[in-house]
C-alpha positions as CSV (number, residue, x, y, z in Angstrom):
1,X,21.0,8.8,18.1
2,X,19.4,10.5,15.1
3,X,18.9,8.1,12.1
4,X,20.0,9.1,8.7
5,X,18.0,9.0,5.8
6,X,20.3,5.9,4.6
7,X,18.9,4.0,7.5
8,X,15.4,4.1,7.5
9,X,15.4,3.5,4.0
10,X,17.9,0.8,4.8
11,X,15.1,-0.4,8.0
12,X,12.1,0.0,6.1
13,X,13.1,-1.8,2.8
14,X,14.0,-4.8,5.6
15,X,11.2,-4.6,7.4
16,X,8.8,-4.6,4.5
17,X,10.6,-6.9,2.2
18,X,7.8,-9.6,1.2
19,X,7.4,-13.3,2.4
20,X,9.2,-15.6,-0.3
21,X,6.3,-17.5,-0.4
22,X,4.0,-14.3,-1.2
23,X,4.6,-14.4,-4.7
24,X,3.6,-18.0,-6.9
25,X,4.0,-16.4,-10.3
26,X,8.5,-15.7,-10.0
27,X,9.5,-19.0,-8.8
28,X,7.4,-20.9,-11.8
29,X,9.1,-18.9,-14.1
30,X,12.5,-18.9,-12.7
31,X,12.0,-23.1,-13.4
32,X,10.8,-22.2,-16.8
33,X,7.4,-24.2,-15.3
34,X,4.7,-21.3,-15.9
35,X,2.7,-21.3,-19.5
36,X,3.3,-18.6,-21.7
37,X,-0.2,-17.8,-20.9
38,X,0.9,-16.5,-17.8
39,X,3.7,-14.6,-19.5
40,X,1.1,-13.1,-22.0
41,X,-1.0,-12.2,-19.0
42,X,2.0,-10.5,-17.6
43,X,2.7,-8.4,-20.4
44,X,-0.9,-7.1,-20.7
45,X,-0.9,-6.4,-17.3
46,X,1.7,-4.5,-17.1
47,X,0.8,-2.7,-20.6
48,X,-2.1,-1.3,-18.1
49,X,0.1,-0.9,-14.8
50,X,2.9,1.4,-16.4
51,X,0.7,4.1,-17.9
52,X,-1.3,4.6,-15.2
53,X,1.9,4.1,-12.8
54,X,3.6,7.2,-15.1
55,X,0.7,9.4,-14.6
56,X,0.7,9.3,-10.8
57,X,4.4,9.8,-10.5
58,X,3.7,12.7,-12.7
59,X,1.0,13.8,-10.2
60,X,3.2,13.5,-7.5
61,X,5.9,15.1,-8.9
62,X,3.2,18.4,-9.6
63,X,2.2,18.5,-5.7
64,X,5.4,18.6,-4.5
65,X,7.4,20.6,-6.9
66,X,7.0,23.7,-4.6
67,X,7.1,22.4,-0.8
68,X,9.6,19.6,-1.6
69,X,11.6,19.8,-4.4
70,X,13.6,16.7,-3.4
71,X,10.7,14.5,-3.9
72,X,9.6,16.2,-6.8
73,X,12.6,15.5,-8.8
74,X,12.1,11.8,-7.7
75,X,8.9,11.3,-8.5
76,X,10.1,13.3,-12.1
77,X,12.6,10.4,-12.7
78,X,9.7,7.6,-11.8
79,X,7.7,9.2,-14.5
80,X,10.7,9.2,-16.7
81,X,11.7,5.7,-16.1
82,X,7.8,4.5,-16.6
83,X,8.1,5.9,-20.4
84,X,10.9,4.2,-21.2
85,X,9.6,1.2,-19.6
86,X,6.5,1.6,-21.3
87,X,8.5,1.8,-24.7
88,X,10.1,-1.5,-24.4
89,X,6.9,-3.0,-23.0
90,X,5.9,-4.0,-26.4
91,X,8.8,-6.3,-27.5
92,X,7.9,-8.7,-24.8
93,X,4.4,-8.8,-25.3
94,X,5.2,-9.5,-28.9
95,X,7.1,-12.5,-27.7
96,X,4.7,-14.1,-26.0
97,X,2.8,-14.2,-29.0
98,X,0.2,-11.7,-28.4
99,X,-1.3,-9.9,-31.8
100,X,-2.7,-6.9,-31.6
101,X,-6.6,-7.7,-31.5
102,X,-5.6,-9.9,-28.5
103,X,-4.3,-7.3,-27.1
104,X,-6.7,-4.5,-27.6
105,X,-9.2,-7.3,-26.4
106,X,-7.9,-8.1,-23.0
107,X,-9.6,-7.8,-20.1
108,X,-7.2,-7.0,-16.9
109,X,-7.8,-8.9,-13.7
110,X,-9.2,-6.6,-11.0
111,X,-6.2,-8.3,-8.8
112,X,-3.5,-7.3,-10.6
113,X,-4.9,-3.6,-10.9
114,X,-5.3,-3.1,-7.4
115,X,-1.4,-2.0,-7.0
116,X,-1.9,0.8,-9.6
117,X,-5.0,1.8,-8.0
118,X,-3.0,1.9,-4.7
119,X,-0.7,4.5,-6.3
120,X,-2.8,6.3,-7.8
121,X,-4.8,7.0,-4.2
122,X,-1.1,7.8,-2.8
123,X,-0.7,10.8,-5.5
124,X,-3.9,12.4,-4.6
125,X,-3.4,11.5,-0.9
126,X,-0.1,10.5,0.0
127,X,2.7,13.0,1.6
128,X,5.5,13.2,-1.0
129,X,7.9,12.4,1.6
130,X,6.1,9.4,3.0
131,X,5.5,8.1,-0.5
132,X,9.1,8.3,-1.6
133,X,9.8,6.1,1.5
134,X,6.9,3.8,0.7
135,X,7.6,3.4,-3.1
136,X,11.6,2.8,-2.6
137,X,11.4,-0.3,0.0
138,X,8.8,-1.8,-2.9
139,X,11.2,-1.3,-5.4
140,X,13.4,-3.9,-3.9
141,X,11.1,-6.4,-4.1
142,X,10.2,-6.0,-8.2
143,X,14.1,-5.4,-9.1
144,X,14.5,-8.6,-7.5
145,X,11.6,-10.0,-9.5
146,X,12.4,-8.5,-12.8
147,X,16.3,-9.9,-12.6
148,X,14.9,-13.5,-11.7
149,X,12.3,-13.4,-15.0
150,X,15.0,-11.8,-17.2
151,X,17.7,-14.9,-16.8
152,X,14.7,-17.3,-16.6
153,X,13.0,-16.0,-20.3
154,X,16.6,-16.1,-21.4
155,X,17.4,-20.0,-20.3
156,X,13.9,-21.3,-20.5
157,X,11.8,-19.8,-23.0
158,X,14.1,-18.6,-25.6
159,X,13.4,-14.8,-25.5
160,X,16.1,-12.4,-27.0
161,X,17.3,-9.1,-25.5
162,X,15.0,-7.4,-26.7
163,X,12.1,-9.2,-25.8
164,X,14.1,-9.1,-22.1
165,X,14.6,-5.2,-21.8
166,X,11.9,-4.5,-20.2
167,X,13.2,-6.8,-17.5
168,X,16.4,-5.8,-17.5
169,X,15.3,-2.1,-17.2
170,X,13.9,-2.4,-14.3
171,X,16.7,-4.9,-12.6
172,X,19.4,-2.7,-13.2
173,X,20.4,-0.8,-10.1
174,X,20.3,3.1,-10.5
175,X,22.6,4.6,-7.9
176,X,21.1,8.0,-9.4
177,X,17.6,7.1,-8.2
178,X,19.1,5.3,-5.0
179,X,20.3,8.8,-4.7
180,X,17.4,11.0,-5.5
181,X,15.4,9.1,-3.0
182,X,18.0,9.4,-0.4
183,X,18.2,13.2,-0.8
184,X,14.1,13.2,-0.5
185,X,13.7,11.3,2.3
186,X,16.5,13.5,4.1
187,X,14.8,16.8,3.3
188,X,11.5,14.8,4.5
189,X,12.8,14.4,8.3
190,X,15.0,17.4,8.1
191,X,11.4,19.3,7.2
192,X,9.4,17.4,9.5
193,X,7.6,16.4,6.2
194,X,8.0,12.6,6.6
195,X,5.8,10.5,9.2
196,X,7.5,7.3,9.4
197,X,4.4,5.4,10.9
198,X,2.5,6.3,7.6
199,X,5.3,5.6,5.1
200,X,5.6,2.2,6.5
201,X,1.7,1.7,6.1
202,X,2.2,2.9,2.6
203,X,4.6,0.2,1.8
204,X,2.7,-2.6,3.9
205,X,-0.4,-2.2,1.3
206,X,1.9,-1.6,-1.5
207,X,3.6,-5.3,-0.9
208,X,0.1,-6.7,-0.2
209,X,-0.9,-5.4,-3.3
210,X,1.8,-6.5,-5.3
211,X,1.3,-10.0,-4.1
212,X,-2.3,-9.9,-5.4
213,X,-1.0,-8.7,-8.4
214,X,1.5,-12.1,-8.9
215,X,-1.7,-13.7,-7.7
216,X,-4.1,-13.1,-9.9
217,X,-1.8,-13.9,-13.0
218,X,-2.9,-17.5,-12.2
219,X,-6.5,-16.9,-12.4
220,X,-8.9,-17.9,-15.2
221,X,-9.2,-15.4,-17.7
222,X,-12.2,-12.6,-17.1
């Protein structure tokens, strides 16, 4: 029996979902045990990750606006997301007390840039199709993530909505991207477009790479 494009999402996100144990960062913070040196480290990490994120989705969205529409238009509402992401970015790194010299000061941990590096090697080499597969099983995992730190910044740390959007933003489930990436992957194997064997090596890196990413929060500062 033919699967649907339902299914393999529905396998691959399964199959690639990440050992609980992969990430030492979530758990601390879900206890409200981690230092807001971590959480500051976490902000300005991400204040790198997002832009550079936005651009490949946007690069991805370019290559396949003419052969595959379908993942064009979900790469278009990455890109879209990532802005507005980016926009509320700031209110949690304000929170965790960072100014901006410390900020413009930073140095970001070559571990926790290695996942945006990854994505931006799958825009300028990735199928659309197999990337769309890739990128929606990892999404599981950092929804998961984000709703966990959300409650836990709430109950242990004091933070305000506002200082939690970012968080929330990316916990909240979007049946309208749940469905763009449906409708890609099913023009993908209607097309012949998607390889499944590459898709799933997508997403392997992309969860290994995440994990670094959780990682190397805990590391000494550069």
């Amino acid at each position: 029996m033919t699967r649907t494009a339902r299914d393999l999402l529905k396998t691959t996100t399964a199959r690639l979902a990440p050992d609980p144990c992969s990430n030492p960062v979530v758990p601390r913070i879900a206890r409200g045990e981690a230092p807001r040196s971590v959480l500051a480290a976490l902000a300005l990490e991400q204040a790198s990750v997002i832009p550079a994120d936005r651009r490949a989705f946007q690069h991805l969205a370019e290559r396949a606006l003419v052969a595959d529409p379908e993942a064009a238009a979900f790469f278009r509402m990455l890109a879209e997301g990532e802005a507005l992401a980016e926009e509320q970015l700031e209110a949690f790194v304000t929170a965790c007390g960072v100014g901006a010299a410390a900020a413009a000061a930073y140095a970001p941990r070559p571990g926790c840039q290695a996942y945006p590096a990854y994505v931006a090697w799958l825009a300028l080499n990735g199928s659309p199709a197999d990337a769309v597969l890739a990128l929606t099983a990892n999404f599981s995992a950092w929804g998961s993530y984000c709703a966990t730190i959300a409650t836990a910044l709430r109950r242990h740390y004091g933070f305000d909505d506002t200082a939690c959007a970012f968080f929330d933003f990316f916990a909240e489930p979007s049946p309208e991207l749940d469905e763009t990436a449906t409708a890609a992957v099913r023009a993908g194997l209607d097309a012949g477009r998607l390889t499944e064997s590459l898709a799933h090596e997508y997403g392997r890196l992309l969860q290994h790479y995440e994990a670094m990413f959780w990682s190397a929060l805990l590391e000494p500062t550069p």
